[in-house]
VOBA-1610 file (N, C-alpha, C; in pm, whole numbers, padded with zeros to 5 digits, always signed):
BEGIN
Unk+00083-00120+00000Unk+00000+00000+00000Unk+00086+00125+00000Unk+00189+00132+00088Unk+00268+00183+00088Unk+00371+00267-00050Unk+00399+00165-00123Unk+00466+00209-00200Unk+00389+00241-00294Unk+00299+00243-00346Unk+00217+00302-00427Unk+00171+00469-00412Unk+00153+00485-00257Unk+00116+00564-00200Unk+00265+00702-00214Unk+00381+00652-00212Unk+00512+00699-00225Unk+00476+00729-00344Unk+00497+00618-00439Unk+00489+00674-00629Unk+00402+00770-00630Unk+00281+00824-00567Unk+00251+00904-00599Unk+00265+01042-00572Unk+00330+01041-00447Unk+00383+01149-00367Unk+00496+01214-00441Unk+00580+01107-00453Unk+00683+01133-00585Unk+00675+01226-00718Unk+00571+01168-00789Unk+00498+01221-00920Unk+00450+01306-00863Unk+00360+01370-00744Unk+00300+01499-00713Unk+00417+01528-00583Unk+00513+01615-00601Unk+00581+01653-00495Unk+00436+01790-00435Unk+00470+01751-00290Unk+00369+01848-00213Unk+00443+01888-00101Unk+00397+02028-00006Unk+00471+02053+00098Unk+00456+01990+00231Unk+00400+01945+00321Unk+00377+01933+00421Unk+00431+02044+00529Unk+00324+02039+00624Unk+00382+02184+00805Unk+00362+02092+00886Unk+00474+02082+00963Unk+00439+02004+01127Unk+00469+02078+01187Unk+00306+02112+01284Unk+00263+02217+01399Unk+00394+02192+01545Unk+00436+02096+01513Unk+00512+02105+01657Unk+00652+02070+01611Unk+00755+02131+01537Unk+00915+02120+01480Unk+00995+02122+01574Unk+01020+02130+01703Unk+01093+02048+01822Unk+01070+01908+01881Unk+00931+01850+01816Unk+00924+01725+01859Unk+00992+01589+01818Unk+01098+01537+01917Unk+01161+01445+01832Unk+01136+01329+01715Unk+00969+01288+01804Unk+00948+01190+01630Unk+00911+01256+01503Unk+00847+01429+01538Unk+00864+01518+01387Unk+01005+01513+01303Unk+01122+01529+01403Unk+01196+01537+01328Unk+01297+01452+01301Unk+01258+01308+01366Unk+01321+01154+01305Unk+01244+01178+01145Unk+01074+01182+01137Unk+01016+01148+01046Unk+01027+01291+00888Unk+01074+01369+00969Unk+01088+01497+00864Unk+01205+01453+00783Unk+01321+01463+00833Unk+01468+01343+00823Unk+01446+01281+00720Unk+01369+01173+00720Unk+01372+01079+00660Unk+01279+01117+00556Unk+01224+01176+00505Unk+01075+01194+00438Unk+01203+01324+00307Unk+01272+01435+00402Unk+01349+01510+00293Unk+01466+01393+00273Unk+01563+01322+00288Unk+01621+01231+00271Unk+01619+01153+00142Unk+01428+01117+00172Unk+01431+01050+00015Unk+01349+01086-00063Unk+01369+01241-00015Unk+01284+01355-00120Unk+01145+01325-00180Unk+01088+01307-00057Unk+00933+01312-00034Unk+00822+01393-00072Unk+00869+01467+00004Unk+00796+01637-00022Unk+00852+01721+00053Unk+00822+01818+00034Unk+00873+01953+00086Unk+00835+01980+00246Unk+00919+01984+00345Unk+00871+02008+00500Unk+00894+02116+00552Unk+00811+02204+00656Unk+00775+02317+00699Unk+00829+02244+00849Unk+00846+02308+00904Unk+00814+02263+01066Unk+00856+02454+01116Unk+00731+02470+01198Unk+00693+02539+01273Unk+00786+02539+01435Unk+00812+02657+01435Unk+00898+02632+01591Unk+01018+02783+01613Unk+01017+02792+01710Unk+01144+02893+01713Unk+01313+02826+01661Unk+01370+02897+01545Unk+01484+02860+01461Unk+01559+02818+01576Unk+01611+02847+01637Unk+01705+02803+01692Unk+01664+02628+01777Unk+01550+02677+01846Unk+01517+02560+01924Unk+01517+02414+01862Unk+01449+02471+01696Unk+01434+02349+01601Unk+01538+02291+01583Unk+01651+02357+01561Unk+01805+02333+01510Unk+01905+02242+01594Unk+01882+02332+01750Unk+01943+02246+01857Unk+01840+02122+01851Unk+01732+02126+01887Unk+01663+01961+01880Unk+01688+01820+01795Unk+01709+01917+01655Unk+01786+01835+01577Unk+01943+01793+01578Unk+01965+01843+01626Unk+02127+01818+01629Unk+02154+01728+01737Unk+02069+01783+01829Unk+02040+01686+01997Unk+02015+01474+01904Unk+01886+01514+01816Unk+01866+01355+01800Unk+01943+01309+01655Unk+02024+01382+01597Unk+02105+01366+01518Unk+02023+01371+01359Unk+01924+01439+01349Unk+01832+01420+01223Unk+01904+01592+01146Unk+01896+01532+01028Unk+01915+01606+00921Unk+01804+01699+00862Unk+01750+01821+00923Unk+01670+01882+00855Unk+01660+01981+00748Unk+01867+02018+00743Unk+01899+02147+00691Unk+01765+02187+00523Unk+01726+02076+00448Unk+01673+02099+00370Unk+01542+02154+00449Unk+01501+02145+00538Unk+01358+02204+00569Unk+01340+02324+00616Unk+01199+02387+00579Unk+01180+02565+00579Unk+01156+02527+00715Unk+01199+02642+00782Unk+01170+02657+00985Unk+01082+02787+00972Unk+00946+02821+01037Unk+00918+02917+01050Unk+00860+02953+01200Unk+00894+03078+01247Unk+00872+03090+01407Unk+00741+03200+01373Unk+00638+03159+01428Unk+00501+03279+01445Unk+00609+03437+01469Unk+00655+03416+01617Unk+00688+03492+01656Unk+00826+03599+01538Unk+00852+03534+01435Unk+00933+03634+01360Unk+00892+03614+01193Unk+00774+03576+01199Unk+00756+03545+01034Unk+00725+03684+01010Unk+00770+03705+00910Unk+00764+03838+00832Unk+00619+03883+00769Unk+00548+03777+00739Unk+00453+03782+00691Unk+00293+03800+00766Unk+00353+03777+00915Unk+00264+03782+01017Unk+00082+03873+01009Unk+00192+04007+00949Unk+00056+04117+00968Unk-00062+04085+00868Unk+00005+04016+00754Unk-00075+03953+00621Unk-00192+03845+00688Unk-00132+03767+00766Unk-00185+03666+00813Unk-00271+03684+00895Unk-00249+03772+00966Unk-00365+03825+01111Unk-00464+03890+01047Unk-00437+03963+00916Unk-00568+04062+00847Unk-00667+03939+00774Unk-00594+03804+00742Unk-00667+03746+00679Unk-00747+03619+00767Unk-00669+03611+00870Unk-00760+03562+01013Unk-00897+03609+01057Unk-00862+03738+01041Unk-01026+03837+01098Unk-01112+03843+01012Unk-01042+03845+00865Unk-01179+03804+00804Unk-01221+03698+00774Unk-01179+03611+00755Unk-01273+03446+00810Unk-01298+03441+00903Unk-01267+03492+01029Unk-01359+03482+01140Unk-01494+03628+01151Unk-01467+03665+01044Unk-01545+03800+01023Unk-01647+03805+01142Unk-01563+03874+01272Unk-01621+03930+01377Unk-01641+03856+01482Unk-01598+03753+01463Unk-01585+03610+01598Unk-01474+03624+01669Unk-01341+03719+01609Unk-01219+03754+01672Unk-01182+03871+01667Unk-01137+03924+01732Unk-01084+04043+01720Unk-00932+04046+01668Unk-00900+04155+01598Unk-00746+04144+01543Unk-00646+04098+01685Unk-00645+04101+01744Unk-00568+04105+01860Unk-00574+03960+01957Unk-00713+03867+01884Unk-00736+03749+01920Unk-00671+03671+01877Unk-00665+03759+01713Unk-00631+03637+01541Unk-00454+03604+01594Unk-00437+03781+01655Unk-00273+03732+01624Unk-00236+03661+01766Unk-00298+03682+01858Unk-00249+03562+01968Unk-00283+03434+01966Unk-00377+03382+01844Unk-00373+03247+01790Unk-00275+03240+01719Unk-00237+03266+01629Unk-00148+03256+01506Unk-00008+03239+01588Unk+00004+03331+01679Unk+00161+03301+01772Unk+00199+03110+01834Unk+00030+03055+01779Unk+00075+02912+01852Unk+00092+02812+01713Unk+00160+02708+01709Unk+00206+02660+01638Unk+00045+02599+01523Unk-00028+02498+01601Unk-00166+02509+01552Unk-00257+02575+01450Unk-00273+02707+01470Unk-00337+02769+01395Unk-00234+02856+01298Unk-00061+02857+01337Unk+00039+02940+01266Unk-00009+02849+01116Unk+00030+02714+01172Unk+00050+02592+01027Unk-00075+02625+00984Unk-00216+02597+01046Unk-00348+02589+00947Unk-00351+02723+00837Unk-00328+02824+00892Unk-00299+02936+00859Unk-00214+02919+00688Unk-00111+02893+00714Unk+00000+02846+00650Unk-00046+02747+00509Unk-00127+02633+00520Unk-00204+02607+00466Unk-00304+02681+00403Unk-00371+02754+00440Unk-00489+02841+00428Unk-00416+02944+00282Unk-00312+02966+00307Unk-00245+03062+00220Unk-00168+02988+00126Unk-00183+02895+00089Unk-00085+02817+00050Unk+00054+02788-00006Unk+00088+02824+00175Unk+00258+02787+00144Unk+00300+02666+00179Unk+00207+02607+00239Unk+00197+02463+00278Unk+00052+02411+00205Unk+00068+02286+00112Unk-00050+02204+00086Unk-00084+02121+00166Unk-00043+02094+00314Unk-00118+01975+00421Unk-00051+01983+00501Unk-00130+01946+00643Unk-00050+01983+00773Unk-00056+01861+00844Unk+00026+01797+00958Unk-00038+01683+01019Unk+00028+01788+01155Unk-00080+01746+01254Unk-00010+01772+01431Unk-00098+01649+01506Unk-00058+01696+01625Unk-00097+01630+01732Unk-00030+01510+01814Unk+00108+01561+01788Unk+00219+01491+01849Unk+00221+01546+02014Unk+00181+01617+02031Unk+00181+01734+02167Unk+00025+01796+02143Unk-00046+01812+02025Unk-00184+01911+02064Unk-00300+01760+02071Unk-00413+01825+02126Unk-00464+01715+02143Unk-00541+01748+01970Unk-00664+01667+01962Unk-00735+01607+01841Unk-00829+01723+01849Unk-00847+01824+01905Unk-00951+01966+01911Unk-00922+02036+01869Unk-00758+02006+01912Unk-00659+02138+01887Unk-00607+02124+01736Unk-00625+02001+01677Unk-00569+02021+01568Unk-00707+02067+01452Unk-00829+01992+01572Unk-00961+02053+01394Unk-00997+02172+01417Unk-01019+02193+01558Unk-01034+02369+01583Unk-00997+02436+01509Unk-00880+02462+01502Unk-00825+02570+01310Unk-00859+02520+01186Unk-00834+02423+01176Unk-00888+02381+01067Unk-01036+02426+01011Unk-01131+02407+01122Unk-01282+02406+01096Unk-01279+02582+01060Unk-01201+02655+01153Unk-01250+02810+01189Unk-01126+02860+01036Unk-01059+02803+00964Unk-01013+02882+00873Unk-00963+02774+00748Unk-00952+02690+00754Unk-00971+02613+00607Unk-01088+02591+00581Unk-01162+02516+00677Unk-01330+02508+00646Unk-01354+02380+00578Unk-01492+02339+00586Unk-01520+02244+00524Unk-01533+02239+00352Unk-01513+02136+00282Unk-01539+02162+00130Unk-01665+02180+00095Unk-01694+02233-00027Unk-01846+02262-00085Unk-01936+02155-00086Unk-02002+02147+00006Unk-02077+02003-00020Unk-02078+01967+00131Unk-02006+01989+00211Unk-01988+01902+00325Unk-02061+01967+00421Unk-02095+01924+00595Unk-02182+01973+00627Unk-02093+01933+00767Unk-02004+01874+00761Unk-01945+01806+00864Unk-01802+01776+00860Unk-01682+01759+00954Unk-01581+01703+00933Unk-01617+01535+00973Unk-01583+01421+00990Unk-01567+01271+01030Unk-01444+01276+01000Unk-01382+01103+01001Unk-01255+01035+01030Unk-01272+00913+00995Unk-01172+00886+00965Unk-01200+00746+00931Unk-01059+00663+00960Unk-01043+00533+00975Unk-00881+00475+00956Unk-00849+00392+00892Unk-00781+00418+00850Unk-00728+00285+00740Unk-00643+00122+00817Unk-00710+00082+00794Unk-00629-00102+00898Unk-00541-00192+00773Unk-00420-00240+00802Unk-00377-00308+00707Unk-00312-00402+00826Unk-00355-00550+00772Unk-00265-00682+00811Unk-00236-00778+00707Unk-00086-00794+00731Unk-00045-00957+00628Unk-00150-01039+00648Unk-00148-01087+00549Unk-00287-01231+00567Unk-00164-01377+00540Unk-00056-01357+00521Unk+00044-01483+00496Unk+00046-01521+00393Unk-00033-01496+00285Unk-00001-01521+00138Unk+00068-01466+00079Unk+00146-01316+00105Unk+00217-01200+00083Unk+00142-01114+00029Unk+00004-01112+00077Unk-00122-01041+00045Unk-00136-00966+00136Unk-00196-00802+00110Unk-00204-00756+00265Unk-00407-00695+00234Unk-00457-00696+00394Unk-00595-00742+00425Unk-00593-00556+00455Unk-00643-00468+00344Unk-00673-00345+00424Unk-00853-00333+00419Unk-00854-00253+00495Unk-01010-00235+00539Unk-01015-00063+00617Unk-01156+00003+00564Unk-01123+00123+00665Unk-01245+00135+00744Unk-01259+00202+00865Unk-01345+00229+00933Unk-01387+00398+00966Unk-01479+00389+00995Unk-01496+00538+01078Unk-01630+00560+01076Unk-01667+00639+01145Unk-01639+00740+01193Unk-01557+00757+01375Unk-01456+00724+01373Unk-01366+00655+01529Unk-01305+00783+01624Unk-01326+00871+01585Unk-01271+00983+01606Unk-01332+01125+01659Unk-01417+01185+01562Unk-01470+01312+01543Unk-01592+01296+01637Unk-01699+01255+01528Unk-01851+01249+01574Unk-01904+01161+01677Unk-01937+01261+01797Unk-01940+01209+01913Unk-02125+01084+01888Unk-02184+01129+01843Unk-02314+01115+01744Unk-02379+01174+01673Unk-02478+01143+01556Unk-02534+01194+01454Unk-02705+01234+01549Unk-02708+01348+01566Unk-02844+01464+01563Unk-02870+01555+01522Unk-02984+01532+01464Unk-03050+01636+01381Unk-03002+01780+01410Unk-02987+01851+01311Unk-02955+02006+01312Unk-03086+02116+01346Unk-03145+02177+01440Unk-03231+02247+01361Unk-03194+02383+01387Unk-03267+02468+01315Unk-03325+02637+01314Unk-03386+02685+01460Unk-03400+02784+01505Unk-03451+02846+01593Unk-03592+02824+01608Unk-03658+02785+01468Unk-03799+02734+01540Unk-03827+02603+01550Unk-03706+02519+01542Unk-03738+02413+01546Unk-03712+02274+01453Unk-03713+02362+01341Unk-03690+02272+01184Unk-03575+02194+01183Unk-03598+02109+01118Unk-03488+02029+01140Unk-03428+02050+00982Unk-03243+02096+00967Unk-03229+02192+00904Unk-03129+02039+00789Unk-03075+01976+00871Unk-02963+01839+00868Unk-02991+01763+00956Unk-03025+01662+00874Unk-03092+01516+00945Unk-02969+01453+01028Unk-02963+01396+01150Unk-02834+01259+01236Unk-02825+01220+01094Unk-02924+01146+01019Unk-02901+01036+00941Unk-02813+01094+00822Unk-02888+01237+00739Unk-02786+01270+00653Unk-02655+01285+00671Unk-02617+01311+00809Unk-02456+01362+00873Unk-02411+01206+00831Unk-02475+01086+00898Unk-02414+00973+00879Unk-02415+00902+00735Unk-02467+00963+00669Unk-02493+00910+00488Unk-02363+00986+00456Unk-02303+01104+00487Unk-02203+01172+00457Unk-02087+01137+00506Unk-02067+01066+00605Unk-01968+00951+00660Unk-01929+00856+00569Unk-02072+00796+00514Unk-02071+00675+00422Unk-02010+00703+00300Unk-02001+00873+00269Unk-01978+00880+00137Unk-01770+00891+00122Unk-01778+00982+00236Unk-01651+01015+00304Unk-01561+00897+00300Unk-01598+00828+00387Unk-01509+00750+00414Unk-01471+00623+00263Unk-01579+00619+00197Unk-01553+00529+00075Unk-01444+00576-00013Unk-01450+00741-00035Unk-01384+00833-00105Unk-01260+00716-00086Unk-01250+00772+00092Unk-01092+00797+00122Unk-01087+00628+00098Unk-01130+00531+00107Unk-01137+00424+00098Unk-01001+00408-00063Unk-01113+00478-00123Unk-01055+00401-00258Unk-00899+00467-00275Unk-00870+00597-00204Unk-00723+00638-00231Unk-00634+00471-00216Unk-00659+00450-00106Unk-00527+00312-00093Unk-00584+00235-00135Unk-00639+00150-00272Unk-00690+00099-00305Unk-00788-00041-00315Unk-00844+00035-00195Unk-01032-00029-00154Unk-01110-00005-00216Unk-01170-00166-00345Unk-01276-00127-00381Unk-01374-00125-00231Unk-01443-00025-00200Unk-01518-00027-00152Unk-01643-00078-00122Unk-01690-00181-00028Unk-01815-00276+00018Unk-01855-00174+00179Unk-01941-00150+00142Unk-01989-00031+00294Unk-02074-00098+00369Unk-02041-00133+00467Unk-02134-00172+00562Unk-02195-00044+00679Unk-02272-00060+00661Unk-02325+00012+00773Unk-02385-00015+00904Unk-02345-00016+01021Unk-02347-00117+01102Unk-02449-00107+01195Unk-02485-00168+01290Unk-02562-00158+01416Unk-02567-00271+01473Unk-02638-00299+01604Unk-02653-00393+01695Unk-02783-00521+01611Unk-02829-00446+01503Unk-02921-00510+01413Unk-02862-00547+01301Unk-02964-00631+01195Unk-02911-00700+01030Unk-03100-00686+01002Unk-03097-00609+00935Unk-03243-00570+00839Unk-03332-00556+00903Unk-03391-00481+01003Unk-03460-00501+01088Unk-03497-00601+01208Unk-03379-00661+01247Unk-03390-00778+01371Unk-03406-00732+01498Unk-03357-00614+01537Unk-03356-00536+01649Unk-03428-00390+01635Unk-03450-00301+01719Unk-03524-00203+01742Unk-03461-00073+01820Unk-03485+00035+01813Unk-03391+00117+01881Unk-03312+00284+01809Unk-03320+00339+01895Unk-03297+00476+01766Unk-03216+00444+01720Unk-03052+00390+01721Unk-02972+00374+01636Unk-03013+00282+01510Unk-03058+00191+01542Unk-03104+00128+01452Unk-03167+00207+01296Unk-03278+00270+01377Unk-03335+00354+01282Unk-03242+00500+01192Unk-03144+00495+01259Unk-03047+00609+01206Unk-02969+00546+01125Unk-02944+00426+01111Unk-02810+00328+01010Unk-02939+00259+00878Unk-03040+00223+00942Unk-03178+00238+00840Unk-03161+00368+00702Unk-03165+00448+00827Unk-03205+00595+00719Unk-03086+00631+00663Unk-02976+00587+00688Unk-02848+00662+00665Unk-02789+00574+00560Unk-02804+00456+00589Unk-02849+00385+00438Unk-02879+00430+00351Unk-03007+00457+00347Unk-03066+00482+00235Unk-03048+00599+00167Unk-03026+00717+00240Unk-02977+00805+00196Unk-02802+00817+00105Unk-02748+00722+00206Unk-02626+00736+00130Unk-02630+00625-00010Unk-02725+00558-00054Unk-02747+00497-00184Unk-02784+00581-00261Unk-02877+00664-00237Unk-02936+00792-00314Unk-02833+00834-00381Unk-02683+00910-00291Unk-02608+01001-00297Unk-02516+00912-00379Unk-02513+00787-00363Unk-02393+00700-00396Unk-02449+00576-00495Unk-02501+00624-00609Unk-02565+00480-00657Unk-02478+00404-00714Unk-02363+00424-00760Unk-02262+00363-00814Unk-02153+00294-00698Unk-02201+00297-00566Unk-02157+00199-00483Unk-02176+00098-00400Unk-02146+00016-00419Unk-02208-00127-00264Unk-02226-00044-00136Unk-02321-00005-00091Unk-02358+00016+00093Unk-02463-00084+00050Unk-02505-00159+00180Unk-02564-00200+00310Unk-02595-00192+00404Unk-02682-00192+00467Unk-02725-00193+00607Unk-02893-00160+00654Unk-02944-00164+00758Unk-02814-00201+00892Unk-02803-00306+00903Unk-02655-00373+00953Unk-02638-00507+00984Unk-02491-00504+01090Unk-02520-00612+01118Unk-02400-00640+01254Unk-02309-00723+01168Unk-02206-00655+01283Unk-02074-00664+01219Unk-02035-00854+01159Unk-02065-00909+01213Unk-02051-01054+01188Unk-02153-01087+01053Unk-02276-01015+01014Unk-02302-00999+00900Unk-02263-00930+00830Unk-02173-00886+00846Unk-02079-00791+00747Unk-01958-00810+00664Unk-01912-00954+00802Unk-01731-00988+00752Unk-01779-01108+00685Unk-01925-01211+00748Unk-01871-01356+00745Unk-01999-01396+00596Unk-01929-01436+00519Unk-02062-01484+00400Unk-02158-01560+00431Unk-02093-01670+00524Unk-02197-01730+00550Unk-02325-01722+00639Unk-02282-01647+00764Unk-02335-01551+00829Unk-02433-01403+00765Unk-02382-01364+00634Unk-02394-01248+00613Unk-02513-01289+00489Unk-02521-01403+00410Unk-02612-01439+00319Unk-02708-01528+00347Unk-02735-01536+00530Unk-02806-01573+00590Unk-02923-01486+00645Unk-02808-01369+00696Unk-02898-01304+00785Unk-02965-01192+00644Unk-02926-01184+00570Unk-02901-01047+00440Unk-02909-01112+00347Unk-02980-01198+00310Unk-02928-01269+00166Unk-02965-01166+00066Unk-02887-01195-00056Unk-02908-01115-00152Unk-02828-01000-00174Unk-02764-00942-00037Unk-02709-00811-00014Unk-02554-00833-00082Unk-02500-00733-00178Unk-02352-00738-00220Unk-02282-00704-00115Unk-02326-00651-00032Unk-02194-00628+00131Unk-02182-00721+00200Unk-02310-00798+00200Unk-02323-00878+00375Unk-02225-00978+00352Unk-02104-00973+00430Unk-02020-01106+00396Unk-01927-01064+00362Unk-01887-00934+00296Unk-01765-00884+00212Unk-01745-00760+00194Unk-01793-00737+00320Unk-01776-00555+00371Unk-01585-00575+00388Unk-01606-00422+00337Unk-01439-00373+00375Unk-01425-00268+00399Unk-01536-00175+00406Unk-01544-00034+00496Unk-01698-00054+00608Unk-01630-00019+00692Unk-01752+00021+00790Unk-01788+00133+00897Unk-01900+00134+00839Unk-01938+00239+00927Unk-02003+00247+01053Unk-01922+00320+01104Unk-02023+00293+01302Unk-02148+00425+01314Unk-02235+00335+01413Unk-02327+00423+01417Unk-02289+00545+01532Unk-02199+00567+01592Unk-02128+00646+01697Unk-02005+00610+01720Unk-01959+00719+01785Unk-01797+00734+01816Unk-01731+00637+01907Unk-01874+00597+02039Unk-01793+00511+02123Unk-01814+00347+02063Unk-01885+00293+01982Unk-01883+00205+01912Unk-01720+00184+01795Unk-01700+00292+01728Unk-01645+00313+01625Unk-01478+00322+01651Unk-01467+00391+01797Unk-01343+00394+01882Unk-01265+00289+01950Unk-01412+00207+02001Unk-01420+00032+02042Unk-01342-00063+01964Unk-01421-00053+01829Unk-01381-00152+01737Unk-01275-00103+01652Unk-01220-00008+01607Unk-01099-00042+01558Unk-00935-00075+01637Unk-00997-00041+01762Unk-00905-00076+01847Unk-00906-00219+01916Unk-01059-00256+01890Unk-01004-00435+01883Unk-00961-00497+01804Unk-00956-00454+01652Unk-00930-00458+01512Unk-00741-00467+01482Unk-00715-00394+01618Unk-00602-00326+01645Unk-00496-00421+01706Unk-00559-00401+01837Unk-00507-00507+01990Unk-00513-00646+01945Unk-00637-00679+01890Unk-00696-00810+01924Unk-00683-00927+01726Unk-00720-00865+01664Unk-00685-00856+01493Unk-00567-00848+01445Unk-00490-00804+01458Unk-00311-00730+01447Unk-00308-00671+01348Unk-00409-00587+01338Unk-00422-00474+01233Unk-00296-00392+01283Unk-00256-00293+01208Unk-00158-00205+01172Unk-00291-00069+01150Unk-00298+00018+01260Unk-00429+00145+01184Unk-00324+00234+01176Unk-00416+00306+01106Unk-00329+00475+00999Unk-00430+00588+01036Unk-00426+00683+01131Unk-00525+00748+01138Unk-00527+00830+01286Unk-00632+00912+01282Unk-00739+00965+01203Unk-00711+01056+01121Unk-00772+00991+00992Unk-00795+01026+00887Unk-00861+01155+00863Unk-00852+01256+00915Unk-00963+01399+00887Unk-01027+01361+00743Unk-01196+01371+00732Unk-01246+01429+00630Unk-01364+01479+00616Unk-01354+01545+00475Unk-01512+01670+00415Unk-01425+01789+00477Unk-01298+01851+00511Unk-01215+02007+00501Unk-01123+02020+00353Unk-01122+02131+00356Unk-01076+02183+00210Unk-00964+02168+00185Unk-00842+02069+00238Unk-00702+02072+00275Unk-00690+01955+00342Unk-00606+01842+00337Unk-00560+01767+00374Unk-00466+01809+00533Unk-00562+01804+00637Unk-00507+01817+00760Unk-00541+01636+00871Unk-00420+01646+00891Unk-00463+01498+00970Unk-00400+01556+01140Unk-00430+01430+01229Unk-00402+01416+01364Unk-00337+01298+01407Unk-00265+01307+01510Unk-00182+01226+01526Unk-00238+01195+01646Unk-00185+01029+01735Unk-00190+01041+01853Unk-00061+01078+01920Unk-00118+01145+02055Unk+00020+01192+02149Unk+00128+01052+02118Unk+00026+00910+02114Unk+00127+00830+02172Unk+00205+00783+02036Unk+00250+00842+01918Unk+00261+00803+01810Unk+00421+00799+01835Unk+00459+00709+01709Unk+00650+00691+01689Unk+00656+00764+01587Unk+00788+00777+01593Unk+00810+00834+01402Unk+00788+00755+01298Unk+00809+00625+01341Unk+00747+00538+01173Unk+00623+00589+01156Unk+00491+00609+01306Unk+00368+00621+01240Unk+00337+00780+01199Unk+00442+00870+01255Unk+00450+01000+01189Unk+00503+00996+01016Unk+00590+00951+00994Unk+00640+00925+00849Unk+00485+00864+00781Unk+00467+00768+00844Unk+00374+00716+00725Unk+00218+00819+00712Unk+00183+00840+00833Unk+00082+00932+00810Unk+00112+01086+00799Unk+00265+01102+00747Unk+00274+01195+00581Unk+00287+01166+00475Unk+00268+01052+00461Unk+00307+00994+00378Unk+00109+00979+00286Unk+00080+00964+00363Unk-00072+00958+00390Unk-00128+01073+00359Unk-00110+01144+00407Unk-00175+01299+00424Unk-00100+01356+00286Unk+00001+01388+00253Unk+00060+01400+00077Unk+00015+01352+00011Unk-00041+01292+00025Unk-00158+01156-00131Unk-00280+01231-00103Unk-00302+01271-00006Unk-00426+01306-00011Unk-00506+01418-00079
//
């Protein structure tokens, strides 16, 4: 998956910003990424601090741009163009004491494009990295929502490798209705979750998943009862509407999802049930659950979270990440 994912990074050289350029697995994985001339790396940080850090873990960054909030030249440009996307939610004096933090310096940075994609959250948490994002890249035309999704890859021993993606594991705490001040309901739970379905297939097919969507619940075609139920029902159907040129399913439980025989029992007839390879959870603490048993318990390898539906390829890291999984999810985030 991998190297495919390189060839293309290759053929599209892109920049990447990492929000935190004193952090040592940023700059094992920056190292190695200009090394074998990857793409182009930003790292954010005061010059000097970046320099000694690197020298401290012995990584080679001299090819990479260093930029400090606190002395970018370009600062005043940036703060005038802060206030007006937040047109009146900040005050000039708010914009530029955001912009002084590494976070919103990079989204920023992006936003203007001196950077095409950012990854953090080596040190910020997962708020801190969509918070800017949401308030100044924004979502794309069409979207109504950010989600997440992750990509899982395990050897299967044939020298075949088993990828599969999931989400929503991350973002959406749950899907409820949007409404208006009198009431109206403006964006359906279910449409937010049909837009998951569509999302995550997208990103599906980058590493190349034909895509089988399951859509999941504690039910398989009406066997069980229960609002979720009825939200993976509707979210279904909606995302077939939106998506007729793709396999979704649902709702069905996960064991009608992986196992054929199981899955053309409980679902017969269905092109997913049995041979799902994306799935979708009906909530976050479901969705958070299972790819981390997918993880622990499966010996999946996950890549993620995947940010998507923003106008810019911004991803998140966990605090607890290494530099291999920093390298690869730029590696990730540059394809994207």
């Amino acid at each position: 998956m991998f190297d495919k994912l390189i060839a293309k990074v290759k053929a599209e050289p892109k920049t990447i910003v990492f929000t935190e350029g004193t952090d040592a697995r940023i700059l094992s994985a920056a190292a190695r990424l200009l090394e074998e001339e990857l793409m182009g790396v930003v790292l954010v940080g005061n010059v000097d601090d970046v320099k000694k850090a690197a020298a401290e873990g012995g990584f080679n960054v001299e090819k990479a741009q260093i930029l400090d909030p606190a002395t970018y030249p370009g600062m005043d440009e940036m703060v005038s163009t802060m206030v007006a996307l937040r047109k009146g939610k900040m005050t000039e004096e708010q914009c530029r004491d955001a912009l002084s933090k590494g976070n919103y310096f990079g989204t920023m940075l992006v936003k203007m494009g001196i950077a095409d994609c950012l990854l953090g959250g080596a040190t910020y948490s997962t708020a801190d990295t969509i918070r800017p994002a949401l308030q100044l890249v924004k979502t794309k035309p069409g979207a109504h929502l950010v989600s997440s999704c992750f990509i899982l890859t395990r050897e299967t021993g044939d020298e075949n490798l088993r990828t599969i993606c999931m989400g929503d594991c991350a973002v959406n705490l749950d899907y409820q209705d949007s409404v208006d001040k009198e009431g109206n309901v403006t964006y359906s739970g279910a449409q937010k979750l049909a837009e998951v379905v569509t999302e995550a297939a997208k990103c599906a097919k980058t590493f190349g998943i034909d895509p089988k969507v399951a859509v999941l619940s504690f039910s398989t075609k009406g066997s069980g009862k229960g609002a979720t139920v009825a939200l993976s029902q509707e979210a279904t159907k909606i995302a077939k509407e939106l998506n007729p040129d793709l396999a979704i399913d649902g709702e069905m439980q996960f064991d009608a999802a992986v196992s054929p025989t199981v899955g053309q029992l409980k679902f017969p007839g269905s092109p997913v049930a049995g041979y799902a390879n994306t799935f979708i959870f009906p909530c976050i603490e479901a969705g958070n659950i299972g790819y981390k048993i997918a993880q622990r318990l499966g010996g999946y390898a996950a890549y993620g979270p995947i940010l998507l539906g923003l106008n810019a390829p911004i991803n998140d890291l966990s605090r607890g990440c290494d530099a291999e999984e920093v390298y690869k999810m730029s590696i990730i985030t540059a394809a994207l």
